[in-house]
N, C-alpha and C positions, 0 to 999 in steps of 0.2 A: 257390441258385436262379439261375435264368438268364432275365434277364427281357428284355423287346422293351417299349419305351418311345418312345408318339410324342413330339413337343414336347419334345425331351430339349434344346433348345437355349433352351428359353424359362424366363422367370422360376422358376417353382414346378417343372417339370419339373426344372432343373437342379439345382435345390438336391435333389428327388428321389433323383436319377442320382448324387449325390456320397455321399450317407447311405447307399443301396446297394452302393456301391465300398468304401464306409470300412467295411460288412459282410463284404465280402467275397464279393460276388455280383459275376455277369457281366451287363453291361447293353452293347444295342444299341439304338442310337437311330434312330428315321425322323425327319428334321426338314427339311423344304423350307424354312427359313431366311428365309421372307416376312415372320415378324415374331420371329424367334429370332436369337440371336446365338452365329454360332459359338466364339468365345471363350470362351462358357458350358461348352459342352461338356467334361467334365472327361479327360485325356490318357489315361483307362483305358477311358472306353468307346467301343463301335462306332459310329462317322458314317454311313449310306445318307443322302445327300441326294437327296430325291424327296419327291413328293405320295403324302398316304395313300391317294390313290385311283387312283394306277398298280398296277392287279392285277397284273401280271406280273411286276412288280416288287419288292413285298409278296409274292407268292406266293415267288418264287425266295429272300427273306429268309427265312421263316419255314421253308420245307422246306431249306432248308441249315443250319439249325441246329434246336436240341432248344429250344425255348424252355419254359418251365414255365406262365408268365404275361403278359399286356400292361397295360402301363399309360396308357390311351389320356388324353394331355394338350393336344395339337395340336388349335387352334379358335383364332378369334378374339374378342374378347374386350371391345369396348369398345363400350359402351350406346349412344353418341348416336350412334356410326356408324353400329349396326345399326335403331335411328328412321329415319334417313336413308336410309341402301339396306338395306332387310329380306331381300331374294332374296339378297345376298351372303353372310349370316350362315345363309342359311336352306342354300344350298349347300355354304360350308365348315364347317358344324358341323352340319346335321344329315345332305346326300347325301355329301358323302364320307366322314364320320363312319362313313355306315352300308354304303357301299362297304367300305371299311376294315375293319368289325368284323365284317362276310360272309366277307370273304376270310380273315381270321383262322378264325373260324368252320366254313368251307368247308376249311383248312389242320389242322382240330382243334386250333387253339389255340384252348379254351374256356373259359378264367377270367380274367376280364376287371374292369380295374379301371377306372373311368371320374370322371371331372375334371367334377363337376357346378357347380349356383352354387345360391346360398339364393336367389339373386330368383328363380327359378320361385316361387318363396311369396307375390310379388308385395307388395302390402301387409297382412300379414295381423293377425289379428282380439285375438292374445295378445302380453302382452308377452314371452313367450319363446315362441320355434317348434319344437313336435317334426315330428317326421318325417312325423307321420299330418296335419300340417295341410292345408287342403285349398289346389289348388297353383292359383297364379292369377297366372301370369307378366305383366306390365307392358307387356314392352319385346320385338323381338324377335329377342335374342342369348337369354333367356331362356328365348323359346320353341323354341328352334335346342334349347336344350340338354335342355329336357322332352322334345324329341321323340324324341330318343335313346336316353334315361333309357328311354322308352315300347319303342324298339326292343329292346331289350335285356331287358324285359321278357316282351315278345312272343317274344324268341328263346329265353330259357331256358324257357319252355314247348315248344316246337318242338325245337331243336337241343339240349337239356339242357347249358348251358352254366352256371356260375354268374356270378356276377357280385357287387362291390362297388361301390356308386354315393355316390360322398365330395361332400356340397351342401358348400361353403366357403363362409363367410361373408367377411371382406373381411381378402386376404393381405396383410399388410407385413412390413416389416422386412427382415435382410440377413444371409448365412452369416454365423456370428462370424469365421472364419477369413478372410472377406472373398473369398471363390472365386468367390462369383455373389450376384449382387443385380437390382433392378428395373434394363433397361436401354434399357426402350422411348425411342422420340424422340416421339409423340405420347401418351401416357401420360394417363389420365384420374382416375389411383388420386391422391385426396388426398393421403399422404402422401409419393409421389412425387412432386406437384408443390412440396409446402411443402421440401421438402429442397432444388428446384431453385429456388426462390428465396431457399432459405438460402444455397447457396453461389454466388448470382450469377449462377443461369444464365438465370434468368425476373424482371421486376422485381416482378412480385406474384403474389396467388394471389387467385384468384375465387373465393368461397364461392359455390354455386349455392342462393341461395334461403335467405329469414332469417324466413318468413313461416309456416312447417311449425308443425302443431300437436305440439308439442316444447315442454320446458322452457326455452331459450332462444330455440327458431324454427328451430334449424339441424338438420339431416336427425340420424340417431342409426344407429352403425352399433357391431356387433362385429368388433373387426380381431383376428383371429389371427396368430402370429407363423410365418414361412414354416419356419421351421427345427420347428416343433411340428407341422404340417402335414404334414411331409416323415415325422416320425416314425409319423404317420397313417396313410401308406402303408405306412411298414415293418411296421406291425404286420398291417395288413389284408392285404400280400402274403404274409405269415408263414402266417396264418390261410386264406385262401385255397388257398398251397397244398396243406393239409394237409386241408380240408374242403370239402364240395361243397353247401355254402348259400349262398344269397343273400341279401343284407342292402345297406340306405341308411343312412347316417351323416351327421347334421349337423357338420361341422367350424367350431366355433367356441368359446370361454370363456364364453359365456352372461351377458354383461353388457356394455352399450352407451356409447361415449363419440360426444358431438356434435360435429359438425365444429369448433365453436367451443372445444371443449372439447380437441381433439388440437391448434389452433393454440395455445391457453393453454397446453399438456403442453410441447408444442414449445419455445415460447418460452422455456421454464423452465432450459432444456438449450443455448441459443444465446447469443453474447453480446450479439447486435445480433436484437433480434426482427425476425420477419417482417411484411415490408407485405402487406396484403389488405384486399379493401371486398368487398361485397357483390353479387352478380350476380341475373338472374332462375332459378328452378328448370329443370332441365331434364329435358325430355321421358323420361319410363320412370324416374324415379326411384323411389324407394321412402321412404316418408317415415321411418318406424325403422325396423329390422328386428335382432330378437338373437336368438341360439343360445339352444336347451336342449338342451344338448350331453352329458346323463346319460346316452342310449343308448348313446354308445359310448366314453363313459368307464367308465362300470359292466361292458360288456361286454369290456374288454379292462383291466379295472382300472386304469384309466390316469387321469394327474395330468399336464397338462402344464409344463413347464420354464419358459417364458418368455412366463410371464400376466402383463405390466409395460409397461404402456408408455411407462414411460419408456427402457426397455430397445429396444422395438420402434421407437422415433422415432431412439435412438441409435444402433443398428445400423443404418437405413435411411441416417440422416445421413453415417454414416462411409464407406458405399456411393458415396453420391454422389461424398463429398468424392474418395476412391478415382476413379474416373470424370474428374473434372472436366477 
């Protein structure tokens, strides 16, 4: 396969772009590098540095080569920024989003694989979320992302394109081989932050909110491990290109640990625990939220590798340490 990959410089994208090369497929990457790093970029695929929403530029990529698939990953990504200014999330993830996946479109590149989030679910009503739950975004990066999810909906009725739409629930962890890991500077992902005060780079870590109707009070989340994720894709682009249905995938393990509960994990693994006190909740959170992630484990018979996380805290650990 020969695939066209935005975000190929950013966290989930890159570890993508590596499990693709290690197949033996061709990948070119669009990544304007506003919050990717190009080091990620792994030395076999293709770099266009540019905005998704340069058509002429996108156009000229996609009609000079044979592309089979896209894997749209490029968006931003972090909740309380998108509280704070909504029009910025609303622009780079849903209009250039859909600039982007026109131009594809309008290019006949029409199998499209899109980088969704389980918070369109918002807070919802079971303890585990299928697919068909009904969708009640919080915050709005979430709503940035349903709207897409909606265009692309809209468009494979209209343009008969297909499409795969992956909700993630909450990625961590780090390649084993240590090629690419989380490497944001303002980073909101928990266990990005407890690693960077593992290794000294933050002196604590603020738990947001201890007050949540939770078993301990602390939010409840399912983290998937980036490298299980990555295989998510391989399978869906497999499937993709070889059929012309449309299908949504929750990507998660389908079972929840509390914040308080990955700091415990954590500490388990370090030898000097980590400092953290408690903070206030912050705005668009979600108070639990886990996978029922049987849809597209059943359908693609799939068992993922690295449901531990003690494994997941370790790998992200070693990232850091890596970095520092």
């Amino acid at each position: 396969m020969n695939i066209l990959v935005t975000g190929g410089a950013g966290y989930i994208g890159s570890h993508v772009c590596n499990l693709l090369i290690d197949e033996g497929f061709k990948v070119t990457i669009i990544d304007n590098l506003i919050t990717g790093d190009k080091s990620l970029v792994p030395k076999k695929a293709k770099l266009f540095t540019c905005d998704i929403d340069d058509k002429k530029k996108v156009k000229d990529i996609i009609q000079n080569d044979n592309f089979d698939l896209v894997m749209h990953f490029a968006g931003l990504i972090r909740v309380d920024e998108s509280v704070k200014d909504p029009k910025k999330y609303h622009n780079h993830n849903f209009e250039k989003g859909k600039i982007f996946l026109q131009t594809c479109i309008n290019c006949n590149l029409k199998k499209i694989i899109f980088s969704s989030t389980a918070s369109v679910y918002g807070n919802p009503k079971t303890d585990k979320v299928k697919e068909s739950e009904t969708l009640n975004p919080l915050n709005p990066y979430a709503a940035s992302k349903l709207k897409l999810e909606d265009f692309l909906k809209e468009s494979s009725k209209e343009d008969k394109i297909n499409y795969i739409i992956l909700r993630y629930f909450n990625v961590a962890g780090a390649d084993e081989k240590l090629r690419t890991g989380l490497c944001s500077k303002f980073s909101t992902h928990l266990i990005k932050i407890a690693c960077e005060v593992a290794v000294g780079k933050k002196d604590k870590l603020i738990v947001n909110g201890n007050n949540y109707d939770t078993h301990d009070g602390t939010p409840v989340r399912d983290f998937i491990h980036v490298s299980d994720l990555a295989e998510i894709h391989l399978l869906s682009g497999k499937y993709l290109f070889k059929n012309s249905k449309s299908h949504i995938f929750n990507c998660g393990y389908g079972h929840g640990y509390s914040v308080k509960e990955i700091i415990d994990n954590f500490n388990l693994i370090l030898e000097k625990k980590i400092n953290y006190s408690f903070g206030p909740r912050r705005d668009g959170d979600s108070e639990k939220i886990v996978s029922d992630p049987s849809k597209f484990n059943s359908f693609f018979s799939w068992k993922p590798k690295y449901d531990d996380i003690g494994y997941i805290l370790k790998t992200a650990y070693e990232w850091e340490k890596k970095i520092k």
